[in-house]
N, C-alpha and C positions, 0 to 999 in steps of 0.2 A: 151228603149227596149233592146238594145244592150247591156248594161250596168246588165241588168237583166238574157239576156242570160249567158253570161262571168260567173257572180256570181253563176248560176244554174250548169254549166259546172264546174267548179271549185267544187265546194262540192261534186259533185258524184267522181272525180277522188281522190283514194288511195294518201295519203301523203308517195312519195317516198322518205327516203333519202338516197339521191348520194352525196358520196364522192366528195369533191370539192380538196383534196387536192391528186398528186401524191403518199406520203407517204401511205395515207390512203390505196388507191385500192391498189397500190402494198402487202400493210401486207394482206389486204382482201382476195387477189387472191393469195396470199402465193409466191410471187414470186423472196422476201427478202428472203435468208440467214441467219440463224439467226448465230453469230460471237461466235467461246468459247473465253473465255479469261486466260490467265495464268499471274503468277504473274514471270516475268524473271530476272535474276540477269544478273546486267551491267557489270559481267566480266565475269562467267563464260559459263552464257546463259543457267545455268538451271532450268527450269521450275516446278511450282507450284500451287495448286491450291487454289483459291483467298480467301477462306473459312477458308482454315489448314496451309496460306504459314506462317513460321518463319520469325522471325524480321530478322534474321542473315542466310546469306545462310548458307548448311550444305553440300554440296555437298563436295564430296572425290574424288579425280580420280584414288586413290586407296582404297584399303582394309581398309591399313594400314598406308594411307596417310595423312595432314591434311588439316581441313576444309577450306572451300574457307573463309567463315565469313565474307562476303559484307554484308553489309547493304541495303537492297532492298528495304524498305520502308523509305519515308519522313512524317515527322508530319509536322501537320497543325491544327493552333490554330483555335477555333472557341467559338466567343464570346456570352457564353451565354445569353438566350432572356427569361427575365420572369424566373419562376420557371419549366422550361425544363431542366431533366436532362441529362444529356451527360456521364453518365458512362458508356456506354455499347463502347464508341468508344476508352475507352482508356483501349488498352489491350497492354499495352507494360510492359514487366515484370520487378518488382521491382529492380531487382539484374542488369540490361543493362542500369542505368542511366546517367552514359559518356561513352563513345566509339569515339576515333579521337577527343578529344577535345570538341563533343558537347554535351551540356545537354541536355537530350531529356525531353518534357515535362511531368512530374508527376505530377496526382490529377487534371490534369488543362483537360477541355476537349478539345480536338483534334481527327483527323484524320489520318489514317493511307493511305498515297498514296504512292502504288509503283512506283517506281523511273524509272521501264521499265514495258513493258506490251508485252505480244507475242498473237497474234488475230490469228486464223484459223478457219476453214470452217469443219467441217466433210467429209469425203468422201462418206461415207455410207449414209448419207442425201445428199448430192450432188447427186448421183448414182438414187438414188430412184427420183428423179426430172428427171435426165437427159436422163433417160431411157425412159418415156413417151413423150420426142420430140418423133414425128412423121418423121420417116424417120430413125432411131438410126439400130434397127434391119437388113433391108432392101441391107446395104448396105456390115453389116457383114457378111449376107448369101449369100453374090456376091460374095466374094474375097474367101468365103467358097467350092465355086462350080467354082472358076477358075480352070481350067485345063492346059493353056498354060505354055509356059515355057520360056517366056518372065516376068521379072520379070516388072512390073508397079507399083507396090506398095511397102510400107515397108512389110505388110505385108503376101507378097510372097518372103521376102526374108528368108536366112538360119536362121540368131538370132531368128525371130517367129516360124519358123516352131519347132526350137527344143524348145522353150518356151512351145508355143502349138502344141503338136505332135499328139491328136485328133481333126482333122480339117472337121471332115464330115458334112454334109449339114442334117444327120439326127439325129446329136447329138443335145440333151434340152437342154446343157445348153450354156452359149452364153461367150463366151471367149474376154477379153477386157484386150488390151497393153496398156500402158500409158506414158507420156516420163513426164520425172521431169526436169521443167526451172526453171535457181534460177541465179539471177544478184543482183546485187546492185548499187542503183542511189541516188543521193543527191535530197532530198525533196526541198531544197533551189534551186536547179536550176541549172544549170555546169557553174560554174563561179570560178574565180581561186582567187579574193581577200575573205575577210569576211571568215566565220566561216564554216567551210566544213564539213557533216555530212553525214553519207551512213544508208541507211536504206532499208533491204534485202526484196528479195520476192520467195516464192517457189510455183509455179502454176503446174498443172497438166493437160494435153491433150491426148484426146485419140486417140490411134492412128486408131482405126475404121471407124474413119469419113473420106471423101473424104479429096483428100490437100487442094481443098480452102474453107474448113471449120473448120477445125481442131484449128485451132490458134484464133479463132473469139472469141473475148468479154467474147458471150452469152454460148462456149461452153467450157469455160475454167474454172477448179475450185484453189480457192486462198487456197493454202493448209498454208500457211504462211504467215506472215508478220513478219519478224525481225526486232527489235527495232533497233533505234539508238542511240547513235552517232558513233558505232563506231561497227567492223565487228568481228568475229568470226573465229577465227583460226582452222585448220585438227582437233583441239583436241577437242576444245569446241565445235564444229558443230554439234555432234553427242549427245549430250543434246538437240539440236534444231530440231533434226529429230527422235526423241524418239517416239514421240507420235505418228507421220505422219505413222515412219515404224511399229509399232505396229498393225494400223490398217491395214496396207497393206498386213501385213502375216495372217489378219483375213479373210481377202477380198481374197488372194491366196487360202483359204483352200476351198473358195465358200459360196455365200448370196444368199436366195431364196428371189427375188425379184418381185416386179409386175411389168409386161410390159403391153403393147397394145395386143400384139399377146398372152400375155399369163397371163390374168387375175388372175386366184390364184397360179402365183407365177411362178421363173424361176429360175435355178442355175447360179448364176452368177460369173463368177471367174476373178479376177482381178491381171494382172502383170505389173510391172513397167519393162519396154524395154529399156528404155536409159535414159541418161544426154543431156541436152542442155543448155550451156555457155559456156561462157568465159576460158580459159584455167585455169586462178586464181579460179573459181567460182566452176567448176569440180573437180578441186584436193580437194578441200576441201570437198566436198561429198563422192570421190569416192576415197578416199587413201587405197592403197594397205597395210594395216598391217598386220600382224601374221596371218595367217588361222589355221582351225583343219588340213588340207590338207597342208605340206609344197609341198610336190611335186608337185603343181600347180605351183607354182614360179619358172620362168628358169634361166639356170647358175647367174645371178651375184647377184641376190634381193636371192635365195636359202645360196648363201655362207655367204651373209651380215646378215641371218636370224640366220643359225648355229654359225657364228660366236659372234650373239650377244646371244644365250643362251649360248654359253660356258663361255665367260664373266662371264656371270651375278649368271652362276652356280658355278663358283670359289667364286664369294665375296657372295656366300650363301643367294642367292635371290631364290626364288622360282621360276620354269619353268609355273606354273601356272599364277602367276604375269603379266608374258611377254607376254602369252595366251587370256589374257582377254582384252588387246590394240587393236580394230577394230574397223572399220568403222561399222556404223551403216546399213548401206545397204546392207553388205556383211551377214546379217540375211537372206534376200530374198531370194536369189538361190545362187548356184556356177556360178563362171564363168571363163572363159580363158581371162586376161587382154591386151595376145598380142593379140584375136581375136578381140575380142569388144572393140575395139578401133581405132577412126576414128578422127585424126583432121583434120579441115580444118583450112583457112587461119586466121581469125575473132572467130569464135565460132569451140568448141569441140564439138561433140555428142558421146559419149561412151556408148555402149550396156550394159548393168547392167548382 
């Protein structure tokens, strides 16, 4: 009888299926990231996409300069099965068949793998997720309607307020600082014999959440991952943050986004507030080059400046040339370098 009920019970209930595997519900519940990928060169660290990248990098750091011409992709034989054809995987062009000594392979089918890869997040997808935590808004319209003149937060201090100069509690749209962390750590583990490799990260945190949430896991977005084995110089940096500041001057100008409080839609405007690392890790972001504005720069970096166009205008270089040499951050806003700037003892934080 028991056995008869079981079987009776069982046929009326809906055949539900549940995910058995973590992977699964996370994609379901959309709560993966989904990762771009570009194709990067191992010296100069400039980025391509996976689709259109060239066998040979092409990258110039001038006008008139020449090519970098790494080699970014590795082949890789693969032995045909049966009567499957494999010409669609050999696209390495006729006229590149030695380069440094190796033959690369012709007619034979193989694969093209690049030799680095640069992984990041979107932030505009990042944004649209991170905005419907419950709790996101709530806290910005507090420090919106502070009035004392104790400062408690970052954002009652000077760098925000001139960042964000409409601070009213009855302005739509919702104003969001962000501080950029970028280190680099050996994936092998801090160990001083064997083979030492660094491999970069550039993460993003807003500065609107309380302090002890700000820095957590769930609210941090991976704007980066720099390849290894080896790091990025002041010059080549800014190939690796092409694409990050790109979007960030899109995200400045404001994105109508959906929140909690505001179903179809919010202006949302986003600015980058500071650097966070390592004294090494910041110069390399934030290096002071050539502005439209000289006269932001005081007495000694001004006369190093003059002095290096008058040089370069004797041996009949262009002043445009020496124009075009900046950091890629310095696209975002103006700033004063003796203001926003704060070291401490371990880590830098420099107001952008």
């Amino acid at each position: 009888m028991l056995v008869h009920i079981l079987q009776n019970v069982s046929d009326g209930i809906p055949q539900l299926k549940v995910p058995c595997n973590v992977g699964t519900i996370s994609k379901q519940l959309k709560l993966d990231f989904p990762f771009e990928q570009h194709v990067c060169c191992p010296t100069c660290y400039s980025l391509y996409d996976v689709e259109v990248a060239p066998g040979d990098c092409i990258y110039k750091p001038t006008a008139t300069g020449t090519p970098c011409g790494t080699e970014i992709f590795r082949q890789q034989k693969i032995n045909p099965l049966g009567d499957i054809s494999f010409t669609s995987y050999n696209s390495t062009p006729q006229n590149q068949s030695r380069r440094s000594g190796q033959i690369r392979l012709q007619g034979q089918p193989h694969l093209r793998i690049p030799h680095a890869s640069f992984f990041s997040q979107s932030v505009l997808s990042w944004l649209e997720w991170f905005l419907n935590v419950p709790g996101i808004d709530d806290w910005a319209c507090e420090l919106s309607s502070h009035k004392s003149t104790i400062v408690s937060d970052v954002a009652q201090g000077t760098v925000w307020r001139s960042l964000f100069p409409s601070r009213s509690p009855s302005n739509q749209s919702l104003e969001l600082g962000f501080n950029l962390f970028v280190d680099w750590f050996n994936p092998r583990g801090n160990k001083i014999l064997g083979k030492q490799v660094s491999m970069g990260i550039l993460a993003l945190h807003c500065l609107n959440l309380q302090p002890r949430e700000r820095f957590q896991q769930q609210n941090t977005c991976l704007a980066g991952v720099i390849p290894a084995p080896n790091q990025p110089d002041m010059m080549t940096m800014n190939n690796v943050l092409k694409p990050l500041v790109e979007e960030l001057i899109e995200l400045n100008n404001g994105k109508n986004i959906n929140t909690p409080g505001h179903p179809h839609g919010r202006k949302v405007i986003v600015k980058l507030v500071c650097l966070i690392g390592d004294i090494v890790a910041t110069h390399k972001l934030s290096r002071w080059g050539p502005l439209n504005g000289i006269s932001e720069y005081g007495g000694e970096r001004l006369v190093g400046i003059l002095q290096k166009l008058k040089t370069n205008t004797l041996n009949g270089c262009s002043e445009q040339t020496i124009m075009k040499k900046f950091g890629q951050l310095q696209r975002l806003h103006k700033v004063d370098p003796q203001l926003h700037l704060a070291p401490s003892k371990n880590y830098t934080t420099s107001a952008l």
